[in-house]
SEGU-288530 format. One record per atom (N, C-alpha, C, CB): residue in one letter; z, y, x. Coordinates in pm, whole numbers, plus 50000, padded with zeros to 5 digits. Glycine has a CB too. Layout:
N
AZYX ...
# end
This chain:
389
X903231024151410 X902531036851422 X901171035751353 X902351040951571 X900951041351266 X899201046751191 X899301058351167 X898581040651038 X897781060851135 X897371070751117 X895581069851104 X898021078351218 X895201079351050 X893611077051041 X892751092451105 X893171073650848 X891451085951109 X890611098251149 X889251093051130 X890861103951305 X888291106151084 X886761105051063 X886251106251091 X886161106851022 X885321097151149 X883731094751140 X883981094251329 X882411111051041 X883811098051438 X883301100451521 X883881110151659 X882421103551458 X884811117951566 X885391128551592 X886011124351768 X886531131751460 X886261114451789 X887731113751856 X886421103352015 X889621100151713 X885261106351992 X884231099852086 X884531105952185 X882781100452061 X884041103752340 X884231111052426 X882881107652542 X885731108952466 X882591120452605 X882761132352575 X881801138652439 X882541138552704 X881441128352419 X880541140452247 X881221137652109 X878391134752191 X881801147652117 X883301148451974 X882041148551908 X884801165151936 X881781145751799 X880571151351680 X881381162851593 X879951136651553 X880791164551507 X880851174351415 X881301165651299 X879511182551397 X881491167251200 X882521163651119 X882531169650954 X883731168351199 X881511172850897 X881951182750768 X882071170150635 X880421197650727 X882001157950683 X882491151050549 X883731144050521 X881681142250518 X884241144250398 X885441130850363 X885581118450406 X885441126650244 X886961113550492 X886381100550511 X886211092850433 X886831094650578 X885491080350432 X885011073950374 X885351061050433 X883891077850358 X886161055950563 X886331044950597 X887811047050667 X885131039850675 X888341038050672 X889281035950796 X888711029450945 X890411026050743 X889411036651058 X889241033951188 X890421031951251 X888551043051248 X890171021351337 X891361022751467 X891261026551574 X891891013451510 X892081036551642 X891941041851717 X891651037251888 X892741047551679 X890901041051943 X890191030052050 X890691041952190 X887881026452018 X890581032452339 X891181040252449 X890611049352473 X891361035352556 X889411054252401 X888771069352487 X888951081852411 X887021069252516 X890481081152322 X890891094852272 X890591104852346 X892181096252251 X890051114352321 X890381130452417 X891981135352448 X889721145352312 X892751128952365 X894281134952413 X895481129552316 X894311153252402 X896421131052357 X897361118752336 X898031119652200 X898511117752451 X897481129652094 X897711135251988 X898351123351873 X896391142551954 X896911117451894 X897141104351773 X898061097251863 X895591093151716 X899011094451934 X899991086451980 X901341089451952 X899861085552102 X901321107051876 X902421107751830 X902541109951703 X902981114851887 X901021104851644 X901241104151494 X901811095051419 X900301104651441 X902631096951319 X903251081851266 X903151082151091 X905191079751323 X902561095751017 X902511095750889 X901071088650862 X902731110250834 X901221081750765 X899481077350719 X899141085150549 X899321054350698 X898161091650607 X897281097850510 X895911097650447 X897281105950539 X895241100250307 X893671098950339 X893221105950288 X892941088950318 X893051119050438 X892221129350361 X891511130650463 X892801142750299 X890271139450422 X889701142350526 X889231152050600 X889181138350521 X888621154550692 X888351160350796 X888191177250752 X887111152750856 X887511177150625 X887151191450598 X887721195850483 X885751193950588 X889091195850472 X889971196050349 X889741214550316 X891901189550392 X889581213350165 X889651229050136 X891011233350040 X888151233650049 X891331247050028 X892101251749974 X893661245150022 X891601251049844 X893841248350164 X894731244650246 X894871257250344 X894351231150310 X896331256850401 X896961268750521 X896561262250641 X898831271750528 X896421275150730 X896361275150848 X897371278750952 X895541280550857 X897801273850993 X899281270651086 X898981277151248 X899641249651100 X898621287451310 X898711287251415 X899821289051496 X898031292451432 X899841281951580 X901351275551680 X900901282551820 X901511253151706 X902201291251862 X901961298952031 X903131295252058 X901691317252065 X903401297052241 X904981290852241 X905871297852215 X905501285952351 X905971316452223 X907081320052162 X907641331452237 X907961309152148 X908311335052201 X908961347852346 X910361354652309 X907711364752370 X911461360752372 X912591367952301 X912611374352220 X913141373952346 X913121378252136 X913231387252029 X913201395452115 X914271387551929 X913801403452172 X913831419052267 X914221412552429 X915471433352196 X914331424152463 X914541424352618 X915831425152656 X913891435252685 X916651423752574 X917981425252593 X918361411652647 X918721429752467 X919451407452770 X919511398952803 X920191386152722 X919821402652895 X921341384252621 X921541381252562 X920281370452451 X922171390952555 X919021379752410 X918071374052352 X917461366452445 X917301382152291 X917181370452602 X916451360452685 X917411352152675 X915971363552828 X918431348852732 X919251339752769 X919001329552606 X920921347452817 X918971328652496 X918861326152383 X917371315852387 X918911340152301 X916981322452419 X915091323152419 X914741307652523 X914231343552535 X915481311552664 X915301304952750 X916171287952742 X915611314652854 X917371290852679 X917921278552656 X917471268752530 X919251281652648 X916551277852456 X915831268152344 X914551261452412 X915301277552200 X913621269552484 X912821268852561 X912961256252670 X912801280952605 X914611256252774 X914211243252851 X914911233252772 X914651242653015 X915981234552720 X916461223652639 X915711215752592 X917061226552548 X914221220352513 X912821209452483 X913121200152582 X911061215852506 X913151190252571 X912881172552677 X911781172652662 X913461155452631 X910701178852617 X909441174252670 X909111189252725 X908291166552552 X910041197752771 X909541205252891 X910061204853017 X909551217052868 X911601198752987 X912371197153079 X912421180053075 X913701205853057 X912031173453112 X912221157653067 X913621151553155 X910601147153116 X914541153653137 X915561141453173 X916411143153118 X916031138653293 X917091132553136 X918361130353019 X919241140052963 X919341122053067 X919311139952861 X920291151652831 X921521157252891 X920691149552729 X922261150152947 X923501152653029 X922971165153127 X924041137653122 X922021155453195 X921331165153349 X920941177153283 X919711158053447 X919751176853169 X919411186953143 X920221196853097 X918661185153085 X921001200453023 X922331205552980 X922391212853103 X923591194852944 X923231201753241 X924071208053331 X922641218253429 X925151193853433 X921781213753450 X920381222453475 X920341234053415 X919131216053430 X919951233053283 X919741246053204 X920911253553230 X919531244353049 X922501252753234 X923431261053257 X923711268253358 X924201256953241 X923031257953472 X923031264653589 X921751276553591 X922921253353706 X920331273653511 X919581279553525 X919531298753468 X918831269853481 X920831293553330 X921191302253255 X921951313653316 X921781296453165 X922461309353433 X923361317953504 X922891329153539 X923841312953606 X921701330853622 X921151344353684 X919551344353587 X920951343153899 X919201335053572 X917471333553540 X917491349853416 X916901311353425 X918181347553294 X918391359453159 X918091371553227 X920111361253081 X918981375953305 X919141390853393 X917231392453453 X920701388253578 X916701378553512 X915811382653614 X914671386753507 X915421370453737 X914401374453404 X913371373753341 X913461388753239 X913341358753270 X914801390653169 X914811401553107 X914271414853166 X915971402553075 X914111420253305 X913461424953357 X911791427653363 X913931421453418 X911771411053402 X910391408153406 X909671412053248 X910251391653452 X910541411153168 X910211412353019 X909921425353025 X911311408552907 X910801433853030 X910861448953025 X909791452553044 X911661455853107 X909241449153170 X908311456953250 X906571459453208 X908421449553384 X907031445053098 X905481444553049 X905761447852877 X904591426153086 X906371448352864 X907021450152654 X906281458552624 X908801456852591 X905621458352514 X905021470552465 X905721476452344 X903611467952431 X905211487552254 X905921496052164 X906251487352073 X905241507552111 X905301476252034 X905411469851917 X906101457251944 X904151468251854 X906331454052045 X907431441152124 X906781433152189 X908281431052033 X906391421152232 X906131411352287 X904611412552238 X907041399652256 X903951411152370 X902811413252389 X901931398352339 X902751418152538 X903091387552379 X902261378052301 X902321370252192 X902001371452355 X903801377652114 X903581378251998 X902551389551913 X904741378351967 X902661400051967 X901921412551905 X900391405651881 X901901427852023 X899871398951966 X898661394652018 X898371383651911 X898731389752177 X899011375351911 X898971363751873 X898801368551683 X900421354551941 X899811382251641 X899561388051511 X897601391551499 X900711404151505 X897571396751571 X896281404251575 X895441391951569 X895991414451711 X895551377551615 X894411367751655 X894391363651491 X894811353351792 X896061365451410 X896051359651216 X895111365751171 X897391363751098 X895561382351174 X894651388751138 X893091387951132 X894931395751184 X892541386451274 X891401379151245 X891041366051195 X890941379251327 X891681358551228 X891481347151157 X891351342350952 X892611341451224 X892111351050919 X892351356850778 X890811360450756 X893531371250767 X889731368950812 X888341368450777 X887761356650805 X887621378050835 X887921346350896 X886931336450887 X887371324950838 X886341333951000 X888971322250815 X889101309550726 X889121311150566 X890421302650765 X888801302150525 X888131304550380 X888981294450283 X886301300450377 X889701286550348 X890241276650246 X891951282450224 X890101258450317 X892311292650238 X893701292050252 X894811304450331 X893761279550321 X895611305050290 X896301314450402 X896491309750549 X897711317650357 X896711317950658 X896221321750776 X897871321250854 X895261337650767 X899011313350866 X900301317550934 X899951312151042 X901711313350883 X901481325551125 X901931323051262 X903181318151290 X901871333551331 X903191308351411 X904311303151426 X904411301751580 X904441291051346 X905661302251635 X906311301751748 X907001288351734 X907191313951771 X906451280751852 X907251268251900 X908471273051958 X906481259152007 X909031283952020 X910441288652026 X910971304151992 X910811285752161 X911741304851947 X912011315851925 X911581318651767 X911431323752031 X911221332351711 X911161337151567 X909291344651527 X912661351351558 X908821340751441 X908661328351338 X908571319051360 X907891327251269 X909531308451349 X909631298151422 X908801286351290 X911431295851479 X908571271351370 X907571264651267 X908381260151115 X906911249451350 X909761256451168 X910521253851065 X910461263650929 X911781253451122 X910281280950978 X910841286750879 X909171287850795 X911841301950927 X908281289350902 X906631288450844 X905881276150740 X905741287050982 X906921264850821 X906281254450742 X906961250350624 X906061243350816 X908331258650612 X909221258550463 X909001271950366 X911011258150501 X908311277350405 X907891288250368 X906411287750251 X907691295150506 X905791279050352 X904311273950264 X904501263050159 X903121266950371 X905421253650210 X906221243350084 X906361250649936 X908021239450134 X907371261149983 X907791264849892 X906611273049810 X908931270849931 X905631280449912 X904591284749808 X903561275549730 X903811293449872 X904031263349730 X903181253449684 X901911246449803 X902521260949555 X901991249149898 X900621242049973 X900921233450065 X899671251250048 X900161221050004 X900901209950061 X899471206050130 X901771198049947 X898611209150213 X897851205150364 X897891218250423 X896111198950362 X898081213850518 X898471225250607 X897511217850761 X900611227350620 X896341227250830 X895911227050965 X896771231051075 X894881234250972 X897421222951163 X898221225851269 X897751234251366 X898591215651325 X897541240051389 X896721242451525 X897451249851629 X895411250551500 X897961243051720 X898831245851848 X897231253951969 X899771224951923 X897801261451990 X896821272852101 X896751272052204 X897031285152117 X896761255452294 X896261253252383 X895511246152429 X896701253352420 X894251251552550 X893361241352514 X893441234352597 X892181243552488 X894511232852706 X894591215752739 X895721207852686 X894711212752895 X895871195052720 X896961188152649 X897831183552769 X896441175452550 X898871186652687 X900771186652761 X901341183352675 X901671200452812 X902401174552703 X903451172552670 X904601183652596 X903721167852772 X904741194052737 X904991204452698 X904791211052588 X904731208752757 X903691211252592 X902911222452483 X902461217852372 X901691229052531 X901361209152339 X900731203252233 X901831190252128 X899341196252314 X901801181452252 X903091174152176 X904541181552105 X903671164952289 X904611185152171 X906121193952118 X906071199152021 X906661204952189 X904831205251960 X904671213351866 X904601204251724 X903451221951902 X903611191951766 X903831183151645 X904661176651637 X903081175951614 X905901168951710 X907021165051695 X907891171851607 X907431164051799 X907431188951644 X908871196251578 X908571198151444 X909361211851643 X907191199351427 X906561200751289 X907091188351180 X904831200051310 X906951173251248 X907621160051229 X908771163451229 X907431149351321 X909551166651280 X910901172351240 X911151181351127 X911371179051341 X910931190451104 X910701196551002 X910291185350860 X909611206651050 X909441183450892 X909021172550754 X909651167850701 X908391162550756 X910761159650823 X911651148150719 X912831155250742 X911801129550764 X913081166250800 X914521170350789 X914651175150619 X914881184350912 X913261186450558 X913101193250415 X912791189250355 X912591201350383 X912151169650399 X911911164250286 X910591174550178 X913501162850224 X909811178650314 X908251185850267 X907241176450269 X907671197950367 X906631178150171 X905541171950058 X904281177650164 X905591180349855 X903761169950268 X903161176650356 X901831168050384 X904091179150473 X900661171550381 X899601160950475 X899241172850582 X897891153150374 X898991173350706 X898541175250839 X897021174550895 X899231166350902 X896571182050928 X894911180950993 X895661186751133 X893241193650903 X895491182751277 X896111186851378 X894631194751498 X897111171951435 X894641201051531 X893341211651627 X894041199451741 X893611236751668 X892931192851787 X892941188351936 X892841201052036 X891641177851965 X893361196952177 X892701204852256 X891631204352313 X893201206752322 X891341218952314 X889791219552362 X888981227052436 X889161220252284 X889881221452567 X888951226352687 X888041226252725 X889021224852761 X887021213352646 X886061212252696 X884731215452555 X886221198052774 X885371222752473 X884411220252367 X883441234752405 X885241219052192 X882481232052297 X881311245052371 X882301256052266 X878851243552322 X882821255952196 X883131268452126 X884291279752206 X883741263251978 X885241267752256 X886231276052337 X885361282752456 X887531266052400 X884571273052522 X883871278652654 X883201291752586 X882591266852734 X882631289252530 X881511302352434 X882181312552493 X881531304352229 X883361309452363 X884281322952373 X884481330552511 X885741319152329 X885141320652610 X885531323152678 X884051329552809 X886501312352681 X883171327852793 X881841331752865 X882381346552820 X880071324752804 X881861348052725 X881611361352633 X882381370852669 X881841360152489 X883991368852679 X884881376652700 X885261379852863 X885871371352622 X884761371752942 X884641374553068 X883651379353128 X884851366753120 X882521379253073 X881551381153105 X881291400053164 X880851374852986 X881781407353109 X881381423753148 X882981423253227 X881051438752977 X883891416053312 X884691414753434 X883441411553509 X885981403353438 X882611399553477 X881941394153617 X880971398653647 X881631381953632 X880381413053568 X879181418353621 X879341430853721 X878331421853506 X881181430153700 X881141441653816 X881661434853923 X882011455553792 X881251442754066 X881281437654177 X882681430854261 X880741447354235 X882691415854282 X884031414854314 X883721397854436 X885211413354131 X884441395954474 X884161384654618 X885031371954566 X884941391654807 X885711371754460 X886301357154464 X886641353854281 X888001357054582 X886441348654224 X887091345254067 X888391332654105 X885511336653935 X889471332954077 X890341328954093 X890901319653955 X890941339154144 X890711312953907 X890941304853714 X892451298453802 X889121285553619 X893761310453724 X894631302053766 X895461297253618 X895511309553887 X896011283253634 X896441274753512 X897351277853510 X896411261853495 X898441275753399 X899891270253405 X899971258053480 X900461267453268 X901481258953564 X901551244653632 X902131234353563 X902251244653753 X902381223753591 X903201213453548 X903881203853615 X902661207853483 X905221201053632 X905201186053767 X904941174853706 X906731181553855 X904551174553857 X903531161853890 X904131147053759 X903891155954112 X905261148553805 X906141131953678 X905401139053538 X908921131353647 X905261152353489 X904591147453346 X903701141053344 X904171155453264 X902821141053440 X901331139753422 X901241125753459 X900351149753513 X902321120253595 X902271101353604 X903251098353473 X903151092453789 X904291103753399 X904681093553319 X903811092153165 X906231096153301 X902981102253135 X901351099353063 X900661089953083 X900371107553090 X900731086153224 X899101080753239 X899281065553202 X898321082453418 X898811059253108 X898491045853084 X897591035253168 X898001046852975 X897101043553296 X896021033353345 X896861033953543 X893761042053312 X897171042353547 X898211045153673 X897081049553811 X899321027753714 X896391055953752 X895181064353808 X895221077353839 X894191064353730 X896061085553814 X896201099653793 X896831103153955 X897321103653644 X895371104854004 X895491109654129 X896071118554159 X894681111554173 X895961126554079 X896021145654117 X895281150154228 X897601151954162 X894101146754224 X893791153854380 X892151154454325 X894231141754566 X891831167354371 X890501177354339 X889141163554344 X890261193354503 X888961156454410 X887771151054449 X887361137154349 X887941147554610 X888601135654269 X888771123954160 X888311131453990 X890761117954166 X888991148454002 X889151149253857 X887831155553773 X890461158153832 X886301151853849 X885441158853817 X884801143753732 X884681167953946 X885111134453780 X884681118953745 X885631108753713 X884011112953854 X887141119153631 X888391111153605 X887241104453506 X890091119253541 X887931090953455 X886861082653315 X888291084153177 X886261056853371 X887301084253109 X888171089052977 X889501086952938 X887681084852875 X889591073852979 X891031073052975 X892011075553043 X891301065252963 X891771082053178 X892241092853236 X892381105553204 X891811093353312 X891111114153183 X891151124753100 X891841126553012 X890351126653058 X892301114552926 X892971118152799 X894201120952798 X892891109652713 X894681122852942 X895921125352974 X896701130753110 X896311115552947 X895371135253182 X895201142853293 X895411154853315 X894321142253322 X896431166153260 X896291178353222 X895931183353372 X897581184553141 X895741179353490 X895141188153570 X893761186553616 X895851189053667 X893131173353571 X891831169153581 X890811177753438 X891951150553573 X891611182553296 X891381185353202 X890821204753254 X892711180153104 X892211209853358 X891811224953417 X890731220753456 X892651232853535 X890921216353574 X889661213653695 X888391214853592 X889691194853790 X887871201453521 X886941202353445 X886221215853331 X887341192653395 X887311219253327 X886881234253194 X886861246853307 X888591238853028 X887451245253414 X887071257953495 X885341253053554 X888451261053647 X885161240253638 X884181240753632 X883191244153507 X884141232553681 X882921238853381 X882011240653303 X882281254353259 X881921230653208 X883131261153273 X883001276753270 X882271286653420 X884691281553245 X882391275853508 X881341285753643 X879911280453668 X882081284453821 X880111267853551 X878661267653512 X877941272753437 X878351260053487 X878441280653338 X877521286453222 X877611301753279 X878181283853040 X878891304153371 X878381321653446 X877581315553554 X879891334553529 X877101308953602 X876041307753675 X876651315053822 X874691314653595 X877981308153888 X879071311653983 X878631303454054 X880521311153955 X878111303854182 X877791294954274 X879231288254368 X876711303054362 X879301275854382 X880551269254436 X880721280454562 X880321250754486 X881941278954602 X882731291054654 X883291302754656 X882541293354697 X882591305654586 X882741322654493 X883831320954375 X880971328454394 X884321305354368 X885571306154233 X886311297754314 X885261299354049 X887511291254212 X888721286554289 X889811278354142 X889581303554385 X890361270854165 X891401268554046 X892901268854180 X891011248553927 X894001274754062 X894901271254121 X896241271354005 X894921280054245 X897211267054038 X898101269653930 X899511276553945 X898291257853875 X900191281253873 X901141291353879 X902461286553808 X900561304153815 X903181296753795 X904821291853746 X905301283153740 X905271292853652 X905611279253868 X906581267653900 X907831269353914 X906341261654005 X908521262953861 X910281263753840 X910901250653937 X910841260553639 X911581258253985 X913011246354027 X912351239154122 X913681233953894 X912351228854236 X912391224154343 X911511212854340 X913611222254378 X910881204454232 X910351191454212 X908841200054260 X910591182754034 X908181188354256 X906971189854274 X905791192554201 X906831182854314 X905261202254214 X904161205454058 X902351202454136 X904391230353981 X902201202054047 X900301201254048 X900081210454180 X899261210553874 X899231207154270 X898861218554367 X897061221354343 X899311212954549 X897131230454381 X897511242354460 X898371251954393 X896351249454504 X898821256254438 X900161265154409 X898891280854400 X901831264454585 X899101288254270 X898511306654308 X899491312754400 X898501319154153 X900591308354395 X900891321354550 X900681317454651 X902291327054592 X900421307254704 X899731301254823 X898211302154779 X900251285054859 X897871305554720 X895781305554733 X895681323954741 X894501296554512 X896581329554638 X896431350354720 X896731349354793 X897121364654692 X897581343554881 X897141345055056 X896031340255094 X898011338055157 X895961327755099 X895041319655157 X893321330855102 X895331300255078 X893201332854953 X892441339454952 X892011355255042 X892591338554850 X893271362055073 X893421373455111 X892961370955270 X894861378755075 X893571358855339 X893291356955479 X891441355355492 X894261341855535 X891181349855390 X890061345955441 X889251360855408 X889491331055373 X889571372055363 X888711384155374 X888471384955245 X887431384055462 X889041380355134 X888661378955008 X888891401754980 X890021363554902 X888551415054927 X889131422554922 X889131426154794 X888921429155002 X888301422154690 X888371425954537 X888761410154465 X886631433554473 X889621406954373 X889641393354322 X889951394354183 X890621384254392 X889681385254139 X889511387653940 X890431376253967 X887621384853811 X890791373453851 X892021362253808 X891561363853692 X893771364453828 X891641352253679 X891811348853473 X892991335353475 X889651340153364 X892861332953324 X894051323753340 X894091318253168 X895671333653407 X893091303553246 X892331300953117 X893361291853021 X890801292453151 X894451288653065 X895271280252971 X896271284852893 X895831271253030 X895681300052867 X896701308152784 X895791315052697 X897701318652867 X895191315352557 X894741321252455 X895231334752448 X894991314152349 X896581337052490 X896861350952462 X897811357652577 X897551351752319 X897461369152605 X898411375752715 X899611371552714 X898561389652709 X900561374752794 X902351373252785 X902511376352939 X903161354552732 X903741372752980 X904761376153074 X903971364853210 X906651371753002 X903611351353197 X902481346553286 X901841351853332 X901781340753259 X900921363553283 X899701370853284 X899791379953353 X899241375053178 X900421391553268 X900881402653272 X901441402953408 X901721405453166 X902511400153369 X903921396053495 X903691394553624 X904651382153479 X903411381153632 X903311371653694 X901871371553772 X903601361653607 X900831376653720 X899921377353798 X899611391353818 X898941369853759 X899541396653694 X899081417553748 X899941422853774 X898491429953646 X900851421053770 X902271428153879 X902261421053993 X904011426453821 X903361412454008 X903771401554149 X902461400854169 X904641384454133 X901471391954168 X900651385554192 X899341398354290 X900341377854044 X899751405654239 X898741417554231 X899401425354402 X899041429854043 X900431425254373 X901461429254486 X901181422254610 X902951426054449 X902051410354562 X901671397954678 X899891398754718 X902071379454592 X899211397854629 X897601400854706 X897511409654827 X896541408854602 X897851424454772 X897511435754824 X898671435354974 X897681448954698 X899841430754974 X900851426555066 X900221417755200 X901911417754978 X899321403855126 X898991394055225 X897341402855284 X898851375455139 X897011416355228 X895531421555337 X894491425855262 X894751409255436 X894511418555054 X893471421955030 X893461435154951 X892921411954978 X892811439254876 X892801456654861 X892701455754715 X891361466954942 X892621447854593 X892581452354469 X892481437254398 X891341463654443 X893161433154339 X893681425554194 X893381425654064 X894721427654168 X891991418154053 X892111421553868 X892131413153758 X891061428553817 X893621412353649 X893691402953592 X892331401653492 X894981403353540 X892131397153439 X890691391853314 X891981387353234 X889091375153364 X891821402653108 X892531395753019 X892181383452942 X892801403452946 X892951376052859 X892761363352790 X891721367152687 X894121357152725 X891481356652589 X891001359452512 X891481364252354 X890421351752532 X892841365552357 X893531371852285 X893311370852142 X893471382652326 X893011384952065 X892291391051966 X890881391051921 X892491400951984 X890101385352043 X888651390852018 X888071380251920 X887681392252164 X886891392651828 X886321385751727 X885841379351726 X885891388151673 X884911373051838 X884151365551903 X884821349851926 X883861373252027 X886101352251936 X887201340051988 X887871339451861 X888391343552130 X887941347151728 X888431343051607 X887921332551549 X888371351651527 X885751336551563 X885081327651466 X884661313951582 X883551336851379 X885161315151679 X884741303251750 X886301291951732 X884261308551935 X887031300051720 X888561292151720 X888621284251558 X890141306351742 X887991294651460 X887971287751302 X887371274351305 X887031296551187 X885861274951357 X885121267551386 X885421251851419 X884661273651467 X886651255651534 X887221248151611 X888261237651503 X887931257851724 X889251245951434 X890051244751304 X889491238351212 X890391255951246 X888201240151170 X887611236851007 X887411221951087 X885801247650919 X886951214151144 X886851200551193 X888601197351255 X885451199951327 X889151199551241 X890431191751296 X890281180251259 X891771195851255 X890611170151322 X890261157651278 X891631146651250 X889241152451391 X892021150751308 X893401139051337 X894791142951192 X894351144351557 X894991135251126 X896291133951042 X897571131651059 X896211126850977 X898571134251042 X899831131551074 X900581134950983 X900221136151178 
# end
């Protein structure tokens, strides 16, 4: 396994800044920010601030329509991933078939309910974030790609081959790191490579929960939610079980439990995806100036019977609701762009279930989506990618 990276980039916690060529080789040392460079295996030497190169943005994806047929489609590409579903293929197979049975019908619903004119809200969204992005990157064209489903990376990243552009910035749209999510995306991209035999060098967007640009953003865009009057901020995550997060951990530290992940040490962090929430929700109720109690982390969409990260969000809208909570904001910082999580899952159900367990009004904080504010902080983020593959 090699691979290279410049100058500083990969320090923790002070990533530096980055606007020159490298100029040396480094080896990579235990206080990575995230497990990126572990699945790099191409060696390249370019560097950090490559110009006249594409921009690759990666979301996870959604059905073509609402028709059940397309979910059912959608969903079996979706768990079939082994790094969303991790066990052996046999099991997983006989899992997913069973899951396939009723899940198409339920979710296709759930789809319906939030679809807009122009289709999938987080594809639609995710168009609108190119669009902006197209004004602030300067070296190159601006594509979108879906880790499942259509534009998928294969057809994006054979697409730019063929138009001649051979560096391409990865940048997967989440800002913590999973298995699930971040890895998967560059594996499949690695797949792609040597399946087309594409003439490719790689700059990859770490995640970045903790960088000041995402927080920025994310101040900014919440900020006129939190000036109107409300009793609880709720930052609920995507969940994950618990085995992704111990079969990551290299040091066998990964507590999972609230009172460890404010002082996990780096080499924990670098692979802690629930110590990584914890941390970016706090430094986001530090810059709104949220006094402890008045916020909350919890996490949401949990599938199937194993055990996921706790606290569970439908156990904290009660728990919140019992304790007299009657106005509550939700945001739901590990998603860049609206979808069926959001929407769904928290301003419908979630919103329901609130008002069900006593309290009187639900309000999601949309993501940060489209906004211009989160275009030029996300470029920002992009023009330093540091890592090669």
């Amino acid at each position: 396994m090699s691979f290279r990276y410049c100058c500083s980039v990969a320090s923790v916690p002070g990533r530096s800044v980055c606007r020159k060529p490298v100029s040396h080789l480094s080896t990579p040392n235990s206080t990575l920010p995230c497990r990126i460079c572990w699945v790099a295996t191409e060696r390249f030497e370019i560097g950090c601030c490559m110009t006249d190169h594409a921009l690759l943005l990666v979301n996870l994806g959604s059905p073509a329509s609402t028709q059940v047929a397309d979910v059912r489609s959608y969903l079996n590409q979706f768990l079939m991933d082994p790094y969303v579903i991790d066990l052996p293929w046999p099991v997983r197979r006989l899992l997913v078939s069973l899951i396939l049975i009723k899940r198409p019908e339920q979710s296709a619903h759930a789809y319906a309910s939030i679809w807009w004119d122009e289709g999938s809200p987080l594809v639609v969204l995710s168009k609108r974030l190119q669009q902006a992005m197209k004004k602030e990157w300067s070296h190159g064209p601006v594509e979108l790609a879906m880790r499942y489903g259509e534009p998928s990376i294969e057809t994006m990243l054979t697409r730019l081959s063929e138009q001649g552009f051979k560096k391409v910035t990865l940048a997967p749209l989440y800002p913590q790191f999973a298995d699930s999510t971040v890895t998967t995306v560059i594996e499949e991209a690695k797949r792609v490579v040597r399946a087309k035999s594409l003439k490719m060098q790689f700059s990859v967007l770490q995640p970045f929960y903790d960088q000041p640009e995402y927080l920025s953003a994310l101040v900014e865009s919440v900020r006129p939610h939190l000036e109107q009057p409300y009793d609880h901020l709720l930052l609920s995550f995507h969940g994950l079980p618990e085995r992704h997060l111990h079969k990551l951990d290299p040091t066998g530290k990964h507590c999972l439990k609230d009172d460890c992940c404010m002082t996990a040490p780096a080499e924990v962090l670098a692979t802690c995806y629930r110590a990584q929430c914890i941390q970016s929700a706090a430094a986001f109720a530090k810059r709104m100036g949220i006094p402890d109690g008045k916020w909350s982390v919890s996490f949401q969409s949990r599938l199937g019977r194993a055990k996921w990260i706790e606290p569970y969000t439908e156990a904290r809208l009660d728990e919140l609701a019992a304790q007299g909570v009657k106005r509550l904001l939700v945001m739901c910082p590990a998603f860049v762009a609206d979808c069926i999580e959001t929407l769904e899952e928290i301003g419908d159900r979630g919103a329901e279930q609130f008002k069900e367990a006593g309290g009187e009004e639900l309000v999601l904080v949309p993501c940060l989506n489209d906004d211009p504010n989160w275009a030029k902080e996300l470029n920002r983020l992009c023009e330093r990618a540091p890592l090669m593959l």
